[in-house]
C-alpha positions as CSV (number, residue, x, y, z in Angstrom):
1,X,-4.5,8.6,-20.3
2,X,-3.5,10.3,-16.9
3,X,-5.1,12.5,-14.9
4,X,-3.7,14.5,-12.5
5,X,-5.3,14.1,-9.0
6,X,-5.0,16.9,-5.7
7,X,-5.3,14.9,-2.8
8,X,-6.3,16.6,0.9
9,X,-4.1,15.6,3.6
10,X,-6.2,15.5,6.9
11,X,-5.2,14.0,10.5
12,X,-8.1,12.1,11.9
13,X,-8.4,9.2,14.3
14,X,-7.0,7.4,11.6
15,X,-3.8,9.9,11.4
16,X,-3.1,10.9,8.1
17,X,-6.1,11.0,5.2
18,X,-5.9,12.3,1.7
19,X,-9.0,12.5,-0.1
20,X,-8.0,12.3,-4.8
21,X,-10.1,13.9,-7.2
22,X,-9.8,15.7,-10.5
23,X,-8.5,18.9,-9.9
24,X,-10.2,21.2,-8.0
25,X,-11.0,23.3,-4.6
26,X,-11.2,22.1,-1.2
27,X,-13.1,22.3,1.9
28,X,-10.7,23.1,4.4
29,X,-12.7,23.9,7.2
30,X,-12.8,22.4,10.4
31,X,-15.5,19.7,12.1
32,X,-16.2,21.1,15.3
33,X,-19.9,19.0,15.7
34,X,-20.4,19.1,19.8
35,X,-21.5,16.1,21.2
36,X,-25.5,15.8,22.4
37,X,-26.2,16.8,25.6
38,X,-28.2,15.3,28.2
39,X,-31.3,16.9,30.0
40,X,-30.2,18.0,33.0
41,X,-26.5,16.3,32.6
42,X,-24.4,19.1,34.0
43,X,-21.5,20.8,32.2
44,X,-19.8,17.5,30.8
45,X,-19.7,17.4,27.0
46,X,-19.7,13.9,26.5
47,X,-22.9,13.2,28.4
48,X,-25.6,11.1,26.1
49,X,-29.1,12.5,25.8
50,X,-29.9,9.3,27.0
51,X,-29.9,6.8,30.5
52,X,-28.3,3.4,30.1
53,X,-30.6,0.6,32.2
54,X,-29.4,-2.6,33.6
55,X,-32.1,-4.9,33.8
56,X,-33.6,-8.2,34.5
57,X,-36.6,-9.9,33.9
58,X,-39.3,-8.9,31.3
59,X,-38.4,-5.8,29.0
60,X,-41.5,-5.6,28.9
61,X,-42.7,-5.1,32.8
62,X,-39.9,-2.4,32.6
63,X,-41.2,-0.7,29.8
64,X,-44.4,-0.3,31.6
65,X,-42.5,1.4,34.7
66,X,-40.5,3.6,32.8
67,X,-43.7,5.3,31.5
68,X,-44.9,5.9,34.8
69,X,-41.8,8.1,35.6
70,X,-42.6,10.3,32.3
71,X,-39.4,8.6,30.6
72,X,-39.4,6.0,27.0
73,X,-37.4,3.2,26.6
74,X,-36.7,3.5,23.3
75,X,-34.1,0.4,22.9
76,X,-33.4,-3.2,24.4
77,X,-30.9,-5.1,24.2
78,X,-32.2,-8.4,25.5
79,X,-28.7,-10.4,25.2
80,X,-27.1,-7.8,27.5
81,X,-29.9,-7.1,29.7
82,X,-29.8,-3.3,28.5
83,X,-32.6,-0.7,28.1
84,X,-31.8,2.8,26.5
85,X,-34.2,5.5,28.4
86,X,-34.9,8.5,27.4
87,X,-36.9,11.7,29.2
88,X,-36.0,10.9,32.3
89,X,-33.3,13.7,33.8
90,X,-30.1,13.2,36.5
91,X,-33.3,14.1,39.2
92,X,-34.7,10.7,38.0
93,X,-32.1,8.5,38.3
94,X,-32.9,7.7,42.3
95,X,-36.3,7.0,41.2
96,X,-35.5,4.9,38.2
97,X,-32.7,2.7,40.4
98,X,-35.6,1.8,42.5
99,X,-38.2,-0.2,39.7
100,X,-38.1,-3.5,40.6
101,X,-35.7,-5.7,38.5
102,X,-33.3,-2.4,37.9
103,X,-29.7,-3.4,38.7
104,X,-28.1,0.2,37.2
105,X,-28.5,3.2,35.7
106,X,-25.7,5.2,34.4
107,X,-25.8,8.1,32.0
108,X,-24.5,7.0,28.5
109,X,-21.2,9.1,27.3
110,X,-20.8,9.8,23.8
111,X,-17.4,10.3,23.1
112,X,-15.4,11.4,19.4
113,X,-14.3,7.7,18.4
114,X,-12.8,9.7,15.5
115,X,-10.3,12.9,15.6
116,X,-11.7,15.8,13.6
117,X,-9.6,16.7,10.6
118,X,-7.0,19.0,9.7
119,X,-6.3,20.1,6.3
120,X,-3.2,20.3,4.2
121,X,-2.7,19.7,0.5
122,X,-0.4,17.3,-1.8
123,X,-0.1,16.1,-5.3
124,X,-1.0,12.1,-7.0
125,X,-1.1,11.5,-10.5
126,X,-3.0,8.2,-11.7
127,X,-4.9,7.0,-14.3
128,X,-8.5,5.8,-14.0
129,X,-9.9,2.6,-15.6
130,X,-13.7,2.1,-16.9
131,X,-13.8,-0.8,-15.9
132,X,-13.4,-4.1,-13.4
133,X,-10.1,-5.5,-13.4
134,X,-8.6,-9.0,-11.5
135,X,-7.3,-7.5,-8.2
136,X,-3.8,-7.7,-9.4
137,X,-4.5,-5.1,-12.5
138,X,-6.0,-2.5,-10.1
139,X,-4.2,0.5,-11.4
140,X,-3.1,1.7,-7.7
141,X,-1.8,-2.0,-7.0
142,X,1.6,-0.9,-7.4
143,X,1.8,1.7,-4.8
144,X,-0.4,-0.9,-2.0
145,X,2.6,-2.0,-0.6
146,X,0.5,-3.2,2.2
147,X,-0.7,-6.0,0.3
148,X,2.7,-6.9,-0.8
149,X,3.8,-6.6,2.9
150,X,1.2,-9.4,4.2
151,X,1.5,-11.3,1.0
152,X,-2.3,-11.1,0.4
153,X,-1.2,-10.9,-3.2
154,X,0.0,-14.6,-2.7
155,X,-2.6,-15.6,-0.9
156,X,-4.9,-14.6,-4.0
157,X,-3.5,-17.5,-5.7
158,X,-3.9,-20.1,-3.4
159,X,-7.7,-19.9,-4.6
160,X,-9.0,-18.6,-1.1
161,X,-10.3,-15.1,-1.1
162,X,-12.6,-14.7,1.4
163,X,-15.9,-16.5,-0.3
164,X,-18.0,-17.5,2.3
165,X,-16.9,-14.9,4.7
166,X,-18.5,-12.0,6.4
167,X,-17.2,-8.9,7.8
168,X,-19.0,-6.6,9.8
169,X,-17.4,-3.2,9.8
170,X,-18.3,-1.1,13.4
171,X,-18.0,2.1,12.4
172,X,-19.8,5.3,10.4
173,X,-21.1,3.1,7.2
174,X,-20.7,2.3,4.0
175,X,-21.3,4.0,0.5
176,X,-21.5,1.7,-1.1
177,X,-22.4,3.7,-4.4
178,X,-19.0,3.9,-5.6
179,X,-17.9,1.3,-7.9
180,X,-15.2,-0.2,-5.8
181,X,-18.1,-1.3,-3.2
182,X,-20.6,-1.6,-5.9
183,X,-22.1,-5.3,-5.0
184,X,-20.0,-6.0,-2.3
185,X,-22.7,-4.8,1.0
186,X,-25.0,-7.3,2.3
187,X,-28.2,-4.8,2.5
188,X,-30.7,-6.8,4.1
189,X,-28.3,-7.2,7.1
190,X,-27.1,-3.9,7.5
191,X,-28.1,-1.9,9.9
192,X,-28.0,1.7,11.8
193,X,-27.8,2.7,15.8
194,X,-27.2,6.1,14.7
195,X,-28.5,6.7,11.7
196,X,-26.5,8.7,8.3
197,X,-27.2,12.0,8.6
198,X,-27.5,13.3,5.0
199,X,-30.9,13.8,3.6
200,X,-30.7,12.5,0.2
201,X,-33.6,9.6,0.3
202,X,-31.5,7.7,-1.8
203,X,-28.6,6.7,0.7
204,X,-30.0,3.9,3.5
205,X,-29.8,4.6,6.6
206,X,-26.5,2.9,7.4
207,X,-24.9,4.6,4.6
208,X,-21.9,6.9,5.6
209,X,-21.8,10.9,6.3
210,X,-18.3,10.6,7.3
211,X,-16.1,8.2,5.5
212,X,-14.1,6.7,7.7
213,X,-16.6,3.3,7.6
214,X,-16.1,3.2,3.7
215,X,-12.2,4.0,3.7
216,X,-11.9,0.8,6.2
217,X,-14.3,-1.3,4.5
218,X,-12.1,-0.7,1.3
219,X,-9.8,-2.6,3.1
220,X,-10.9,-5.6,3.5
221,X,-12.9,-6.1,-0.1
222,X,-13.4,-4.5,-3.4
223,X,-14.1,-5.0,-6.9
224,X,-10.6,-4.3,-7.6
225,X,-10.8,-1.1,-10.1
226,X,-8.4,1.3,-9.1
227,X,-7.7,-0.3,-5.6
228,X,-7.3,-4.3,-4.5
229,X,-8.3,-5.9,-1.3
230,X,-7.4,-8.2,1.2
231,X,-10.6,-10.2,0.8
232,X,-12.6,-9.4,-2.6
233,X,-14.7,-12.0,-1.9
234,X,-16.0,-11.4,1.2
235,X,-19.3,-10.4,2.3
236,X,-19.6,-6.8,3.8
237,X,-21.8,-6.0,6.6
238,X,-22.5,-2.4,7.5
239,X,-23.1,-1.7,11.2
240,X,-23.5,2.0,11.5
241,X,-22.5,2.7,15.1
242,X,-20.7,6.3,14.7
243,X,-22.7,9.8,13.5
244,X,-20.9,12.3,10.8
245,X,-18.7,13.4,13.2
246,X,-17.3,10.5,13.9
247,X,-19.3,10.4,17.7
248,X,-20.9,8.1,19.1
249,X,-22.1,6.3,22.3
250,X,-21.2,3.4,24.5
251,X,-24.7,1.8,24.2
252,X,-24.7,2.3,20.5
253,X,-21.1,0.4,19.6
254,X,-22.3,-2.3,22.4
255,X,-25.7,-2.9,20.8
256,X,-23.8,-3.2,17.3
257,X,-21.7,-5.7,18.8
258,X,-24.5,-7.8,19.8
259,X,-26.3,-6.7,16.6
260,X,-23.1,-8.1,14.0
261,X,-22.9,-11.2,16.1
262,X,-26.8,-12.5,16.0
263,X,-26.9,-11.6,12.0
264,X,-23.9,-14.5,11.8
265,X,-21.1,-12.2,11.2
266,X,-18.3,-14.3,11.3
267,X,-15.6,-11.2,12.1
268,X,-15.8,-7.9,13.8
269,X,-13.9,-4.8,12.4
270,X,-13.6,-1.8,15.2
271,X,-11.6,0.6,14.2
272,X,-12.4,3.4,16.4
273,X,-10.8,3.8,19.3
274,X,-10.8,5.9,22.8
275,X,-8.1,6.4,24.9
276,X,-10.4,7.2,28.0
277,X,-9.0,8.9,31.0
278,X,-9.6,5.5,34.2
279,X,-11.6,8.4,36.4
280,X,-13.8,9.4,34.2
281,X,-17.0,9.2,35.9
282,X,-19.1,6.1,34.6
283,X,-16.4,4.7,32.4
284,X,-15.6,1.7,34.1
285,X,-19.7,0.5,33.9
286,X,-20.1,1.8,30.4
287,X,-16.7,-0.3,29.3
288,X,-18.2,-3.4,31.6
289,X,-21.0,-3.2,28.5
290,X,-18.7,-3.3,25.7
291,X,-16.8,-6.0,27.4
292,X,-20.0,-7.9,27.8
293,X,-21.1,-7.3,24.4
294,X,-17.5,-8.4,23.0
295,X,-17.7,-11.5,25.2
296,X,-21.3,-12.6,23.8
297,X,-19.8,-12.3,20.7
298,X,-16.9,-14.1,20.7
299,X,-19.9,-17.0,22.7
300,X,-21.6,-16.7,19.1
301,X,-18.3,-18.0,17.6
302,X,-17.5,-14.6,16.1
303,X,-13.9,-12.9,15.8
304,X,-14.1,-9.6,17.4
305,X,-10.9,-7.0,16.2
306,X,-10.2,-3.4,17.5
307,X,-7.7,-1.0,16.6
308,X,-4.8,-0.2,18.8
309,X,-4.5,3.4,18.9
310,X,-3.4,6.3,17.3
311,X,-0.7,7.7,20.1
312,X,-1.3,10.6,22.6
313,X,-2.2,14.0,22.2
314,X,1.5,14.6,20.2
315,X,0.7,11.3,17.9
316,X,3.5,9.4,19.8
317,X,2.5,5.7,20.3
318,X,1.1,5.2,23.9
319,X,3.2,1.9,26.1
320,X,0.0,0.4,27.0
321,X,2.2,-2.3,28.8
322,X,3.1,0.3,31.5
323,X,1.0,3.6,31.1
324,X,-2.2,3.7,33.7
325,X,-3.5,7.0,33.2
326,X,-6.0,6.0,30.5
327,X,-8.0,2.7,29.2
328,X,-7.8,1.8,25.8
329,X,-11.8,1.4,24.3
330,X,-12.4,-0.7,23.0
331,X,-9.4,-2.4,22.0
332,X,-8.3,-3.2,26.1
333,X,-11.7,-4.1,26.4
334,X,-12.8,-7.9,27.3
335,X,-10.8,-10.2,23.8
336,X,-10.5,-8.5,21.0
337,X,-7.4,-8.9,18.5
338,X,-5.8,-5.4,19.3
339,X,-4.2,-4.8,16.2
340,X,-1.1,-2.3,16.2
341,X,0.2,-0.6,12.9
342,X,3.4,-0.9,10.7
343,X,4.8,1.6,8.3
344,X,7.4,0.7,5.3
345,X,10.8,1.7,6.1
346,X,11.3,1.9,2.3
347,X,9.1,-0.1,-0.4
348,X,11.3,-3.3,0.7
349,X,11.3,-3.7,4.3
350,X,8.1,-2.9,5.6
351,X,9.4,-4.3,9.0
352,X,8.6,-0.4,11.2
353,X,6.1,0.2,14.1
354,X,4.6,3.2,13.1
355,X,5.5,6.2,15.1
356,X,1.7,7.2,16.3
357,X,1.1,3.6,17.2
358,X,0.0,2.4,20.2
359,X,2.0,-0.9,21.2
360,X,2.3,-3.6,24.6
361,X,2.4,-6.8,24.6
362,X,-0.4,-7.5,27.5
363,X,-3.2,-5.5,24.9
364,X,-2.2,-6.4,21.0
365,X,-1.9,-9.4,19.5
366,X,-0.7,-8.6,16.3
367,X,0.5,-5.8,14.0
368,X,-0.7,-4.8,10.5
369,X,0.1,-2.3,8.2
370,X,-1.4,1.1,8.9
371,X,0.8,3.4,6.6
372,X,3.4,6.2,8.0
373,X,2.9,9.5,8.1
374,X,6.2,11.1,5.9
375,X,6.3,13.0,3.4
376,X,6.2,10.4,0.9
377,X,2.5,9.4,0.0
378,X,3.5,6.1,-1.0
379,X,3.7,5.4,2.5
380,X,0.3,5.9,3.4
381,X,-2.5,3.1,2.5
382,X,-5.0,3.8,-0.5
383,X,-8.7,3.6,0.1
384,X,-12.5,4.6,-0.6
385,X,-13.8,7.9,0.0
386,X,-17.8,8.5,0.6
387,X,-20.0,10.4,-1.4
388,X,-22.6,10.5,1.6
389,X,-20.2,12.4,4.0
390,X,-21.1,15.3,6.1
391,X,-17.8,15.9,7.3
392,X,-15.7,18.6,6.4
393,X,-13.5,19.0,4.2
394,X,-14.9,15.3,3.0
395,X,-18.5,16.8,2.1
396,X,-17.1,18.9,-0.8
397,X,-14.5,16.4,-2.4
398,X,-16.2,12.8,-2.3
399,X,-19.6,13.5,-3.8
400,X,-17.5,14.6,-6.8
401,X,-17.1,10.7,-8.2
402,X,-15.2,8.0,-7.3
403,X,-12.6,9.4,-4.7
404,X,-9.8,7.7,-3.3
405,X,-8.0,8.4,-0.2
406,X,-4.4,7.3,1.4
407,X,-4.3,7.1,5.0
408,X,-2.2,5.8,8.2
409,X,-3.5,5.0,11.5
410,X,-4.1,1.6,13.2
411,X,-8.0,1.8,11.9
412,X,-6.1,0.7,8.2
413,X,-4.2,-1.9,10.7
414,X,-7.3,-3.3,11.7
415,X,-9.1,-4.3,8.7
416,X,-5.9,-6.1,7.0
417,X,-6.1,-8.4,9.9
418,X,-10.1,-9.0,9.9
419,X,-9.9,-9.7,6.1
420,X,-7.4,-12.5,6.7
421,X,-9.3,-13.6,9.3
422,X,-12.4,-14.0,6.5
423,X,-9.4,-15.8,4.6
424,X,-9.3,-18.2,6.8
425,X,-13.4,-18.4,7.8
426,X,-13.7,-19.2,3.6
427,X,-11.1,-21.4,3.9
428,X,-12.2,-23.8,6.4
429,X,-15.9,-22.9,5.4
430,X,-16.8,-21.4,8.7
431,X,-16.2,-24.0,11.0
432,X,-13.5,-22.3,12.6
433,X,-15.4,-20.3,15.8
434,X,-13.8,-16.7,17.1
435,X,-10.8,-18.1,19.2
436,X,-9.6,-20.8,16.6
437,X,-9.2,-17.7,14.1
438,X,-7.3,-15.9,16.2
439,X,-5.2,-18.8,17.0
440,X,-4.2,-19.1,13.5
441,X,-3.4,-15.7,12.5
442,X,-1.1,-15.8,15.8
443,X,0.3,-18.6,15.0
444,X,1.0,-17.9,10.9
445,X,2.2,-14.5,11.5
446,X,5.8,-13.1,10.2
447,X,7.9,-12.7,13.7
448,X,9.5,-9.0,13.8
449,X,11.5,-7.6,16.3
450,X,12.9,-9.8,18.8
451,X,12.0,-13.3,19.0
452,X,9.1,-14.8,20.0
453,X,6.3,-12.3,21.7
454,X,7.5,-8.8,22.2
455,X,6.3,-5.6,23.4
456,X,6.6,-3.6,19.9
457,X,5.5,-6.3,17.5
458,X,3.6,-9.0,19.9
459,X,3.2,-12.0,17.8
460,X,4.0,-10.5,14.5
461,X,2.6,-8.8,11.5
462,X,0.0,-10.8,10.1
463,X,0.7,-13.0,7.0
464,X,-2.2,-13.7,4.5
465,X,-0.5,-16.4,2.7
466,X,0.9,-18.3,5.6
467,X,-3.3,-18.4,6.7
468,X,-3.9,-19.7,3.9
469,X,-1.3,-22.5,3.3
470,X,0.0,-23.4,6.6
């Protein structure tokens, strides 16, 4: 039996979303959640409640003078030699630069890692199992086009689907309640910087009050229902980084970082992204963190990935090769595999940079399919939406069961390539460390465009089966 699905159409920082349900009304309404502000921070929006502390010696010692001042330090993040302070004002930064052992203070910027959504409506029609199915009978397997164009499929097959691995997925959470996810979230090493906003008890604290953690963890592995996965078999780690509104601070996403990469996470999904004006006051010390962050991760042996970018302002793909206004965060930050996103050209040739891509040669490594933003759905990519969200119009169609969404933006890009990655980590039963992966997707992926390494498709679209087999 079909039902007939009505599917919300919303540009995010992921481009286009549609959230499916049974038939009924929709949220339309706007996110417009301000960022905190900071005591005594000025007139800037983006400014965190909180101080950002470069340290050395004994967190303890600086504990201790940070209470004299009438301020907290409320986290540490001994690997980076970072302290998160709080109740101390821009008035007490002079006097906080001066405890011994302080090598900076800068005030933390949370910026919107995610693009608030707008709402239009389309139509789906699909029919809805009861119950787990191989990967290959998931009953929106035909339209994931995606999988076809990486040849995850294949790679199936080859008997290597991601056992072994873990993923840690940066980003708002994971509901993990709907049965797509259902088994698949390590919950003793999940963990919140921010924690999920929505008061039910039931929901941990890294659950997600957004969605956009759950539509990317989709990605990469599922119980294969009404969607498949890259991965299935991989292990899921929930890093909650990013509040409902998709926010979230520098500190927070580099203390993640650190976070993901102690726990043993073999591979790092980020799929946020900031295209941060160079001036901005404090940037270039805040991004020094992440980069620092991404650096001891990759020293841990771990994979870091990062989304490329959604475009500019107009959604048309930024030339990070040649433009210098901005700085790309964190995917131009320290390693990462900057992953940039395809679109099908039809449902055979799935060879097209998407138009709101980001692309250069000098920042990605690799492209993946993201979806394309036509008027065809089958364009988009199919994924999970969460029951947990706050986020309009999110909050009044995912509690209603087990919603799906299609999407396009270079945060679907992302998590194809981290789930091949945990192919490959299950495959050589994790002896392979952060920059041996990477090697090996570079090397196994499907050359497009010119020849060789090229601006639009750098070393290629990655190929699941080739990581497997070659």
């Amino acid at each position: 039996m079909k039902n007939t699905l009505v599917c919300a159409a919303l540009v995010t920082g992921l481009g286009l979303v549609a959230a499916c349900q049974e038939s009924g009304p929709v949220d339309s309404s706007p996110s417009n959640a301000p960022a905190a502000q900071a005591k005594n921070s000025g007139a800037d929006p983006r400014a965190a409640p909180h101080l950002v502390v470069e340290y050395t010696g004994a967190a303890g010692d600086l504990s201790g003078q940070v209470r004299a001042l009438g301020g907290r330090v409320e986290r540490v993040v001994p690997e980076l030699g970072l302290a998160k302070v709080t109740g101390i004002g821009d008035d007490g930064i002079a006097a906080l630069s001066r405890l011994r052992g302080v090598q900076s203070v800068t005030r933390d910027l949370v910026l919107q890692w995610i693009r608030p959504p707008q709402v239009r409506l389309a139509g789906h029609v699909a029919p809805r199992p009861s119950s787990f199915q191989d990967q290959g009978s998931a009953t929106f397997f035909p339209f994931q086009w995606n999988l076809r164009a990486i040849q995850a499929d294949q790679a199936w097959g080859t008997g290597f689907r991601g056992a072994g691995a873990s993923v840690a997925i940066l980003d708002t959470g994971i509901d993990d309640t709907n049965i797509e996810l259902a088994g698949r979230v390590d919950h003793a090493l999940s963990a919140a910087f921010t924690p999920n906003q929505n008061p039910n008890p039931a929901f941990p604290v890294w659950g997600d009050d957004n969605t956009h953690g759950t539509l990317v963890a989709s990605i990469v592995a599922t119980n294969g229902v009404n969607i498949a996965s890259v991965a299935p078999d991989a292990k899921l780690i929930a890093v909650k980084v990013l509040n409902a509104s998709g926010g979230g601070s520098f500190l927070d996403i580099a203390s993640g970082i650190v976070y993901a990469a102690n726990v043993g996470a073999g591979v790092l999904n980020l799929s946020v992204g900031a295209y941060v004006p160079v001036r901005l006051p404090g940037v270039g010390r805040l991004n020094a963190f992440i980069t620092k962050a991404i650096n001891y991760a990759n020293g841990k042996g771990a994979l870091v990935v990062a989304a490329a970018g959604n475009g500019d302002a107009n959604g048309i793909g930024i030339d990070l090769d040649h433009d210098r206004s901005g700085i790309l965060i964190p995917g131009q930050t320290g390693t990462p595999v900057t992953v940039a996103a395809t679109g099908p050209v039809n449902q055979q040739n799935f060879d097209h940079l998407a138009s709101y891509s980001n692309f250069g040669r000098s920042v990605v490594a690799l492209v993946a399919p993201g979806g394309e933003v036509t008027a065809n759905q089958n364009d988009l990519i199919i994924g999970i939406c969460s029951r947990q969200t706050l986020e309009p119009p999110f909050d009044a169609v995912c509690p209603a069961g087990n919603v799906y969404l299609v999407s396009a933006g270079t945060s679907n890009s992302a998590p194809h390539v981290s789930a091949v990655a945990a192919l490959l980590d299950g495959r050589f039963g994790s002896r392979l460390n952060g920059g041996q992966l990477r090697t090996r997707l570079e090397q196994t992926a499907d050359d497009l465009g010119k020849p060789g390494v090229d601006a639009l498709y750098s070393h290629g679209r990655v190929n699941a089966l080739r990581a497997v087999t070659e």
